[in-house]
VOBA-1610 file (N, C-alpha, C; in pm, whole numbers, padded with zeros to 5 digits, always signed):
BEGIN
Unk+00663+10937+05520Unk+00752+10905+05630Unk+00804+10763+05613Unk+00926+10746+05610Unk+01031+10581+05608Unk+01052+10550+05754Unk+01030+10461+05813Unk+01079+10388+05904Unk+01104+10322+05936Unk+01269+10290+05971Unk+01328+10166+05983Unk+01256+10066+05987Unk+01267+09962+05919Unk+01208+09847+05948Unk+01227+09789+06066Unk+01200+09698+06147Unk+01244+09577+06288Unk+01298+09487+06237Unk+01361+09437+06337Unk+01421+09279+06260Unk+01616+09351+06255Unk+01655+09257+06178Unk+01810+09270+06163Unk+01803+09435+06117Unk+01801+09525+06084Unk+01764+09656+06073Unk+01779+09724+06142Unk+01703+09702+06238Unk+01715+09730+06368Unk+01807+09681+06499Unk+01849+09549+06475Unk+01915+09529+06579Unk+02043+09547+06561Unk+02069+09547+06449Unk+02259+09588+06422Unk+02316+09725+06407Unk+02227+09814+06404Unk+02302+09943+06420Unk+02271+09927+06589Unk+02159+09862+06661Unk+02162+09876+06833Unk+02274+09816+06946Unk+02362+09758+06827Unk+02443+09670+06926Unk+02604+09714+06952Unk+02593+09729+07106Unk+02700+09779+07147Unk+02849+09755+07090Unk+02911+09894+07023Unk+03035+09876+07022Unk+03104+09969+07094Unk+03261+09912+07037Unk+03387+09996+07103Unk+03416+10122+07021Unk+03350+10213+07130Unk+03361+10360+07068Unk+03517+10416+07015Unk+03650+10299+07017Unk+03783+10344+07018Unk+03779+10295+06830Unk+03727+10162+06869Unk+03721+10090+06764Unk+03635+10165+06630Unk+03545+10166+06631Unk+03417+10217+06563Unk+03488+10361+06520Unk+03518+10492+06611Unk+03581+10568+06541Unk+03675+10561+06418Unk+03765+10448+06459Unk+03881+10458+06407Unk+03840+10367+06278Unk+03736+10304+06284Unk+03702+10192+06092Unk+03634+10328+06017Unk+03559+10371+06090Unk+03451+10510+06078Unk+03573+10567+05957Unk+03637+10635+06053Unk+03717+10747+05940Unk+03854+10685+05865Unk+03871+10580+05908Unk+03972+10484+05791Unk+03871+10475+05643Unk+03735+10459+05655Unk+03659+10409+05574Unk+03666+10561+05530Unk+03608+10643+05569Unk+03608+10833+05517Unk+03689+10799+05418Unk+03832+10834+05506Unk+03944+10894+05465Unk+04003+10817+05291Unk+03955+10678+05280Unk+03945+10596+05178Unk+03884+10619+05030Unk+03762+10648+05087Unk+03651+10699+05026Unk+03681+10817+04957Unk+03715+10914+05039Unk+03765+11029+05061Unk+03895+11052+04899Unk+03995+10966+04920Unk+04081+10965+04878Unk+04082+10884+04742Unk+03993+10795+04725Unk+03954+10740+04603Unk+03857+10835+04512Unk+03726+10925+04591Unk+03623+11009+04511Unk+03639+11118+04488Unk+03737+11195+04589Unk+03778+11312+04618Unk+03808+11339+04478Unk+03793+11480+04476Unk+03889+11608+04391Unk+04011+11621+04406Unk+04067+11610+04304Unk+04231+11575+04246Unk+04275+11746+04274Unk+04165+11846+04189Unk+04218+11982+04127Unk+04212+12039+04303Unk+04307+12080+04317Unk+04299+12195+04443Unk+04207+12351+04406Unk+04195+12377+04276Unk+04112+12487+04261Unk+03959+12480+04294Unk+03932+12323+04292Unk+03791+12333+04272Unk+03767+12177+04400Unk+03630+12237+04465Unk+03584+12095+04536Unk+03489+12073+04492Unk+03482+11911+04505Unk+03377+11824+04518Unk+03282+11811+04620Unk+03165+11870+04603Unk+03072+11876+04709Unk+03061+11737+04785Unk+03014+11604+04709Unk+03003+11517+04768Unk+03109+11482+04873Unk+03221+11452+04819Unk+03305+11363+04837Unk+03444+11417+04930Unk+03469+11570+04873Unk+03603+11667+04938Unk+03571+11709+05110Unk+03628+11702+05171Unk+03633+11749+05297Unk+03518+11872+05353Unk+03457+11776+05442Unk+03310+11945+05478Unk+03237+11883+05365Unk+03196+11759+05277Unk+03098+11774+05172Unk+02999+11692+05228Unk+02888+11664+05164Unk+02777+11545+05151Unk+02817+11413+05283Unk+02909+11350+05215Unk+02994+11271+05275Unk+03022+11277+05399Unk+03071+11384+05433Unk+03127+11374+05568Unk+02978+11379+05658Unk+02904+11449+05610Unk+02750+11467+05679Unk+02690+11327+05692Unk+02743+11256+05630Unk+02648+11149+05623Unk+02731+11016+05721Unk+02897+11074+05680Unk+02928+10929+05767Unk+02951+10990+05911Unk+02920+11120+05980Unk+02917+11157+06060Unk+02775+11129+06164Unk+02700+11135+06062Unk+02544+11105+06116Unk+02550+10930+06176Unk+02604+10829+06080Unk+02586+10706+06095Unk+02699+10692+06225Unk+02836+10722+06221Unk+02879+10684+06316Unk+02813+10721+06443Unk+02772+10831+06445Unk+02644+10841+06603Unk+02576+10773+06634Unk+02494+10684+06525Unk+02373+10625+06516Unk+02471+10491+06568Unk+02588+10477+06542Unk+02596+10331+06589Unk+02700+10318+06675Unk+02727+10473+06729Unk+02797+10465+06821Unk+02717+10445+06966Unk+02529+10495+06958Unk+02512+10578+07052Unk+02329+10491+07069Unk+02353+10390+06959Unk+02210+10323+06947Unk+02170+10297+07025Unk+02260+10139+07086Unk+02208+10076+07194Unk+02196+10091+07298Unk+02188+10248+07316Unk+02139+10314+07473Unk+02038+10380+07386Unk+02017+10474+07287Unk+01896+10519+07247Unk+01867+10460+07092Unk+01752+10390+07136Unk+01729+10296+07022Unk+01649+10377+06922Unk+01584+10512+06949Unk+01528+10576+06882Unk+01628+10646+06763Unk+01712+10644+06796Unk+01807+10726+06663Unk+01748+10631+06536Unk+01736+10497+06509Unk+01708+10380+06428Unk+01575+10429+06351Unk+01505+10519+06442Unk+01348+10482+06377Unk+01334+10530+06238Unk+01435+10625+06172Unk+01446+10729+06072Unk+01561+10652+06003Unk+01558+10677+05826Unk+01677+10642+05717Unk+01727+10757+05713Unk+01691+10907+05724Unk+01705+11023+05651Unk+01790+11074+05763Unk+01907+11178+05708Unk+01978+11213+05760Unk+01933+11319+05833Unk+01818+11417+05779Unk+01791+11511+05828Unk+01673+11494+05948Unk+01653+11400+05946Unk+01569+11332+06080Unk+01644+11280+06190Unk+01757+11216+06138Unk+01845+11114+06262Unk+01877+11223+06321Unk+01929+11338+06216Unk+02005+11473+06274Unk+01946+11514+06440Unk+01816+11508+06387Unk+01725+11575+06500Unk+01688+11503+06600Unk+01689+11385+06597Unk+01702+11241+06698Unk+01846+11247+06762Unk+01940+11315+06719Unk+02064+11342+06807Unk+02044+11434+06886Unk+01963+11561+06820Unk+01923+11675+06851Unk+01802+11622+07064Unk+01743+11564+06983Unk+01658+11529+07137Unk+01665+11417+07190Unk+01764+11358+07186Unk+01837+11265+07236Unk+01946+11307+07356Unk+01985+11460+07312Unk+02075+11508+07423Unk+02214+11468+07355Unk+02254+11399+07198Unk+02385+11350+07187Unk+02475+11467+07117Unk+02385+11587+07079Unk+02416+11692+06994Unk+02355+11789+06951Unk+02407+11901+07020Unk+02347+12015+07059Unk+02259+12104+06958Unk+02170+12146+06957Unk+02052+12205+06884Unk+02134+12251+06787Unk+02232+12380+06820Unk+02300+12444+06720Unk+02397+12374+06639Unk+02441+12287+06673Unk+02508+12209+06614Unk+02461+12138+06490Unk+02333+12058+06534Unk+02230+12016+06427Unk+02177+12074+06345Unk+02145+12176+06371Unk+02085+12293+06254Unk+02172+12375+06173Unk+02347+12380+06242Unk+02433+12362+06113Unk+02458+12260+06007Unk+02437+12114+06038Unk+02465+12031+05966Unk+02352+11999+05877Unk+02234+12050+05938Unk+02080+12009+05843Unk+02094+12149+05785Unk+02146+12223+05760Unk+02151+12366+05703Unk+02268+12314+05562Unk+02324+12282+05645Unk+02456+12222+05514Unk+02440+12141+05415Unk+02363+11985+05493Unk+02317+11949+05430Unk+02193+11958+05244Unk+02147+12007+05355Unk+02031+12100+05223Unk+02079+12163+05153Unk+02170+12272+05193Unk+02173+12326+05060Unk+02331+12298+04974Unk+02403+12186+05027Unk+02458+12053+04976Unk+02398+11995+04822Unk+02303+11926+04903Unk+02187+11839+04814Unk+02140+11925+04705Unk+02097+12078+04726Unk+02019+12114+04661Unk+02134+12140+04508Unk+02241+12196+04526Unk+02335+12244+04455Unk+02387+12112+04389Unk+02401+12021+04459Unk+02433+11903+04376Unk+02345+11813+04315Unk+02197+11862+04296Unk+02047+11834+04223Unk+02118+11887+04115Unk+02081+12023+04160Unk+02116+12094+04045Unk+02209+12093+03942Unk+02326+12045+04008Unk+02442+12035+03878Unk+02425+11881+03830Unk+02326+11818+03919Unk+02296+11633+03825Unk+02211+11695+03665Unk+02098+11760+03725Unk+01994+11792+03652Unk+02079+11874+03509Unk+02189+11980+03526Unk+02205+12017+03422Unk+02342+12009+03357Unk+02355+11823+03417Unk+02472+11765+03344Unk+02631+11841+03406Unk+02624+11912+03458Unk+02758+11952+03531Unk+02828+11858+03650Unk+02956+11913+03619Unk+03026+11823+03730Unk+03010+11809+03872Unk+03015+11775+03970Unk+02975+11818+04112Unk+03110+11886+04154Unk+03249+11902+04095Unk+03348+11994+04142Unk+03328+12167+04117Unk+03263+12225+04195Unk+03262+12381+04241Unk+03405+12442+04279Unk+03432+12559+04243Unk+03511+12648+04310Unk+03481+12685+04450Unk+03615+12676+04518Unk+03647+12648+04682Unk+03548+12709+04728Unk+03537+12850+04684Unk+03452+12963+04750Unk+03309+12900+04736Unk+03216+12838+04664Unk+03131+12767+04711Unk+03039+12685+04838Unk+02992+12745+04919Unk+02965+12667+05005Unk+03078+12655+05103Unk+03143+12759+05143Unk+03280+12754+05190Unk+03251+12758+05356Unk+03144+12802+05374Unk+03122+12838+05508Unk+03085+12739+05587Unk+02982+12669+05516Unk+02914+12536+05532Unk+02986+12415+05567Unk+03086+12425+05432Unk+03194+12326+05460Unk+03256+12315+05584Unk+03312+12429+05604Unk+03396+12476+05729Unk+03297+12432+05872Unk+03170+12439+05888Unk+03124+12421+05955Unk+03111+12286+05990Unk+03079+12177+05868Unk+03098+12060+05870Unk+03208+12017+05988Unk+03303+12056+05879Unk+03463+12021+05960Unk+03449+12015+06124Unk+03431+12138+06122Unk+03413+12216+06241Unk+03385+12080+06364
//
């Protein structure tokens, strides 16, 4: 088990921002990211990086965490996505089913993109891949 450390760690994802603001660096930063790592080929996505991938799970998780800290400071106590997930989950910020699509996605995200580290393949899959998941991401 990892847990946040105390100290600056802790106090800067707790400190109140402007939820107008924060959205809008949030997915300027995505959409950047997005557009620099992303998949060029329209035949094939990039798990990490293409729309519905890795990515979006992850900067979706953090913008909660620092949208939503400094009223529940417990989102902080966890690094792992699939823990914060569930700290949204009983926190009341995001609904059971909701979470258990994105920790569903997640995983088997990760697992598929182990897999293509481990045997030297690219992380760009054909669309149909994980298509559902993705979509759910979005969603």
């Amino acid at each position: 088990m990892t847990l946040l450390p105390r100290g600056r760690a802790h106090t800067v994802p707790c400190r109140e921002r402007d939820p107008h603001t924060l959205k809008r660096e949030v997915g300027d930063m995505r959409e950047k990211m997005r557009s620099q790592l992303g998949s060029r080929d329209p035949s094939c996505i990039d798990i990490k990086q293409d729309q519905g991938g890795i990515a979006d799970i992850e900067f979706l998780v953090q913008y909660a965490v620092l949208r939503h800290a400094h009223v529940h400071p417990e989102l902080t106590q966890w690094t792992d996505n699939i823990r914060q997930l569930a700290t949204l989950d009983s926190s009341g910020l995001m609904s059971a089913q909701d979470v258990a699509a994105l920790q569903e996605a997640y995983r088997q995200m990760r697992q598929v993109a182990h897999r293509m580290a481990l045997q030297g393949d690219s992380t760009c899959l054909p669309t149909e891949i994980l298509a559902e998941e993705r979509a759910e991401v979005v969603r």
